[in-house]
TIPA-596903 format. One record per residue (C-alpha): x, y, z; residue in three letters. Coordinates in steps of 0.001 Angstrom, whole numbers, plus 500000, padded with zeros to 6 digits. Example, Ala and Ser with C-alpha at 12.3 -4.5 7.8 and 13.67 -1.06 7.14 Angstrom:
residues 2
512300495500507800ALA 513670498940507140SER 
END
This chain:
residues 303
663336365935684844UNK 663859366076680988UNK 667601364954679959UNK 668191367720677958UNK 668081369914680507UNK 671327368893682079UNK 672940370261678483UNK 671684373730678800UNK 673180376851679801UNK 670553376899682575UNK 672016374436684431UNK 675531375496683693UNK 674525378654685614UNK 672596377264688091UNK 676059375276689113UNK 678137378640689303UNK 675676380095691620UNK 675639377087694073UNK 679434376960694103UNK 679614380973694154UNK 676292381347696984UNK 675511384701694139UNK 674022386219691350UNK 677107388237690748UNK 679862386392691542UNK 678639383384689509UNK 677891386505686591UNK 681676387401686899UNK 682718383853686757UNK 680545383246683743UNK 681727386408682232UNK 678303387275681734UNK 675616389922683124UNK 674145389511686678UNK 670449389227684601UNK 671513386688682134UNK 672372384391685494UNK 668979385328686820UNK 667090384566683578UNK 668328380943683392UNK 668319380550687159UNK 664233381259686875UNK 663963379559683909UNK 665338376083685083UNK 662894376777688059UNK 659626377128685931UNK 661094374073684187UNK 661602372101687510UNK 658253373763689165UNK 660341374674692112UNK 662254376615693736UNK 665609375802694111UNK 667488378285696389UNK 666760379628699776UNK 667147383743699268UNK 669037385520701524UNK 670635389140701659UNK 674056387946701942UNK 673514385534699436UNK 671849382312697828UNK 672125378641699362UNK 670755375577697232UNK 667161374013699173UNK 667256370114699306UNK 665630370296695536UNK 668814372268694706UNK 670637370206696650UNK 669112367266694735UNK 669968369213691461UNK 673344370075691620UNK 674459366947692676UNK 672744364996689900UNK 674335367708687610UNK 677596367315688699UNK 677596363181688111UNK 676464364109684857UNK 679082366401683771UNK 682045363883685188UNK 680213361086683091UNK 680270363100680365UNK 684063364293680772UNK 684613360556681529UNK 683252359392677670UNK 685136362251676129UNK 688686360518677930UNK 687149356759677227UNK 687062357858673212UNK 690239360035672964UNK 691817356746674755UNK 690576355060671881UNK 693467356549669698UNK 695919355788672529UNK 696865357986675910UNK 697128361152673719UNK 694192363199674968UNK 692407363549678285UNK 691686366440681253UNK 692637365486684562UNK 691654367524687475UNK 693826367450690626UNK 692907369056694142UNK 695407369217696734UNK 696507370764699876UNK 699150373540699664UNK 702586371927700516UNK 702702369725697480UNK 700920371959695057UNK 704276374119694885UNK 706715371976693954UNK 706189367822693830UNK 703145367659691842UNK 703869370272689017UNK 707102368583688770UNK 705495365332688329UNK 702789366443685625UNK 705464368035683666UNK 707496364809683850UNK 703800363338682865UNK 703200365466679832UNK 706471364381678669UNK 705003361217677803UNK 701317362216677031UNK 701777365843676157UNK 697819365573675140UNK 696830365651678582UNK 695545368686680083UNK 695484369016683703UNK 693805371697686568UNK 695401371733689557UNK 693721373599692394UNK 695061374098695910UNK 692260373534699002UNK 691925372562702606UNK 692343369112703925UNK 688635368874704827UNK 687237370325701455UNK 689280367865698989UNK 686804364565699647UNK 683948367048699051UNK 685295368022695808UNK 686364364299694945UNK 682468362933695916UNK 680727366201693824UNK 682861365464690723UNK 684778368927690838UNK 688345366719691052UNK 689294363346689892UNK 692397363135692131UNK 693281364398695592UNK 696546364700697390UNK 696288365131701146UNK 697424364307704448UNK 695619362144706567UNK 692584362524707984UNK 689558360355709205UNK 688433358208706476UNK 685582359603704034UNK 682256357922702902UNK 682466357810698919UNK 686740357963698853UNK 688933355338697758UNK 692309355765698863UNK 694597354794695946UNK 697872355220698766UNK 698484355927701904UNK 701893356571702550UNK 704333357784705614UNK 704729361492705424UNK 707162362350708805UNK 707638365904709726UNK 711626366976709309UNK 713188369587710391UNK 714397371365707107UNK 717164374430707569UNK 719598376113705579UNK 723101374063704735UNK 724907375899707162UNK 722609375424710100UNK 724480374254713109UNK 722959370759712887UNK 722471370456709851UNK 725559367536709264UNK 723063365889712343UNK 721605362786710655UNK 718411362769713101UNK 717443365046715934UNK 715076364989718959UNK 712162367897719336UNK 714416368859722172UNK 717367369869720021UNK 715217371790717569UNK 713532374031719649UNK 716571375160720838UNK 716505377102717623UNK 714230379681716635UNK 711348378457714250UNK 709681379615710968UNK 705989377746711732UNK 702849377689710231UNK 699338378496711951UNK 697674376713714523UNK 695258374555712250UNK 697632373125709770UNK 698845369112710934UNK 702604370402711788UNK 701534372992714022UNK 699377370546715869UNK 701634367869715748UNK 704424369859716979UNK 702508371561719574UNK 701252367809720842UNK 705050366493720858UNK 706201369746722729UNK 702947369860725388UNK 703850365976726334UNK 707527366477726397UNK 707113369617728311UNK 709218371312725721UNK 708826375502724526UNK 709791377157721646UNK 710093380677720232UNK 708749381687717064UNK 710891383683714643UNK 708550383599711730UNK 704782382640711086UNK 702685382318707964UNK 699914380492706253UNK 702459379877702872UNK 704251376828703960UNK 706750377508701292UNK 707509380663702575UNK 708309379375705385UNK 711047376958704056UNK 712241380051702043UNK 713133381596705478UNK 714686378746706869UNK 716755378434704139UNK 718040381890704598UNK 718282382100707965UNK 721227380037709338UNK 719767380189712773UNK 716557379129712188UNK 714556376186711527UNK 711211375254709849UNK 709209371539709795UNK 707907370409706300UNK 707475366900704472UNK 710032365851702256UNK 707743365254698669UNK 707416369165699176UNK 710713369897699470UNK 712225367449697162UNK 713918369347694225UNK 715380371567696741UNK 716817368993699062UNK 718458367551695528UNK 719499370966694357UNK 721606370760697428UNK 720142374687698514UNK 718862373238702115UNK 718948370454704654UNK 715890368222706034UNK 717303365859709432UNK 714481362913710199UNK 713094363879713753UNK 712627361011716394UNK 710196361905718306UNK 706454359844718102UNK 703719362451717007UNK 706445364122714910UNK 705998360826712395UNK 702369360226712712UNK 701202361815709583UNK 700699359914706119UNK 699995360928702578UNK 696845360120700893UNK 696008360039697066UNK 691925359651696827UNK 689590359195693919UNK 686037358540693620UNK 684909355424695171UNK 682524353353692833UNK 683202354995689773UNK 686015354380687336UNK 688588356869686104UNK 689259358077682375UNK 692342356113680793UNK 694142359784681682UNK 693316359921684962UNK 694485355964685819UNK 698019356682684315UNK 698322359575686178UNK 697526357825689714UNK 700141355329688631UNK 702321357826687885UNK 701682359563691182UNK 701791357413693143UNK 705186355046691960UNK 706627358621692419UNK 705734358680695944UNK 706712355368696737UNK 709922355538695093UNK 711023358462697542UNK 
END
């Protein structure tokens, strides 16, 4: 494959329909017209002399060529975003683009806070943060769509380096004037006395909780349910009765601000659960990038 090609706007639309699966949505991404996308989608396959999507009606998937493709075009975009950084370090920590994928509890709060406390340093840096699922954050990490995640645990990941991996207990967080909230730790027992504000079934505190409770023999009622953890913790800080289970980096400016209470919880699956910061295993970060996983991660550490 000629070298130029990865410059071209062929390929740059070729990558918005394999992340899209269409014509159209990559065509409203692009801000273009549906045919433009399909011009440079043909073209790149005349160039290649093959086809490089399977065609369905509900949409296009990438064929192992593709497959081949996009990947290769992706490592060549992050080594090109990666000499951009390298030279703007050149003149110092005063330019760079960091992208940052994590999952939803600390998107709100911890790590806005922390790139704003960031930029006041290196106000040159530009960042993207973008909120996904645990599973899909090594999968952006390995096809060079992030340069940082921040997760909970998981299994480990072919092609992730974990930068941290640090205790990230479940506590039971509830407004100031919660009837334990002066309690300065509680068993699973206690809290379920207590309505709860909970999250669905696949997030980790749902199944966590639901492990602790099924061993302990233990039920609960549920007062509130959503996929918006925050939301959640908004509740419980309302509702004087009630009480909701988060991790404290996501609740930290609140639990300073002094507007609710988080109480350590005892029991074993309740404090099984870790934070993870991951990066690219094998390939080194832009100057912008390495301060900021510093950064991050003292941050977390000095909790």
């Amino acid at each position: 494959m000629a070298g130029y090609l990865l410059q071209e706007t062929a390929v740059r639309y070729f990558l918005e329909v394999v992340r899209t699966g269409s014509i159209k949505e990559a065509a409203l991404k692009l801000n273009v017209a549906p045919s433009a996308v399909s011009r440079q989608v043909a073209r790149l396959e005349r160039e290649m002399d093959s086809l490089l999507f399977e065609r369905h009606a509900r949409g296009m998937v990438p064929n192992a060529a593709g497959e081949l493709l996009a990947a290769h075009a992706k490592r060549a975009q992050q080594d090109n975003e990666r000499v951009l950084n390298d030279i703007a370090a050149l003149r110092g920590l005063r330019s760079g683009f960091v992208r940052v994928v994590s999952a939803e509890g600390f998107a709100f709060d911890f790590i806005p806070t922390l790139i704003a406390r960031f930029r006041e340093k290196y106000e040159g840096i530009r960042f993207h943060l973008e909120v996904c699922s645990r599973t899909d954050i090594p999968r952006r990490i390995r096809d060079g769509e992030a340069d940082v995640g921040v997760t909970l645990s998981s299994v480990p990941e072919a092609g992730i380096q974990l930068e941290l991996r640090h205790p990230s207990p479940i506590l039971a967080v509830m407004s100031t004037e919660h009837p334990l909230a002066r309690q300065r730790q509680l068993s699973l027992s206690q809290a379920v006395a207590y309505p709860l504000a909970l999250p669905l079934p696949n997030s980790s505190v749902r199944q966590l909780l639901d492990i602790s409770c099924s061993r302990q023999g233990l039920q609960y009622r549920t007062a509130m349910s959503s996929n918006h953890a925050d939301a959640l913790v908004s509740f419980a800080a309302a509702a004087p009765e009630c009480i909701a289970f988060y991790g404290e980096l996501s609740i930290r400016t609140r639990l300073l601000a002094g507007t609710l209470v988080a109480v350590p919880l005892r029991d074993r699956e309740m404090n099984e659960r870790y934070l993870e910061v991951e990066t690219l295993a094998g390939r080194g970060l832009s100057d912008a990038a390495k301060g900021f996983v510093h950064f991050l991660t003292e941050a977390i550490q000095a909790g």
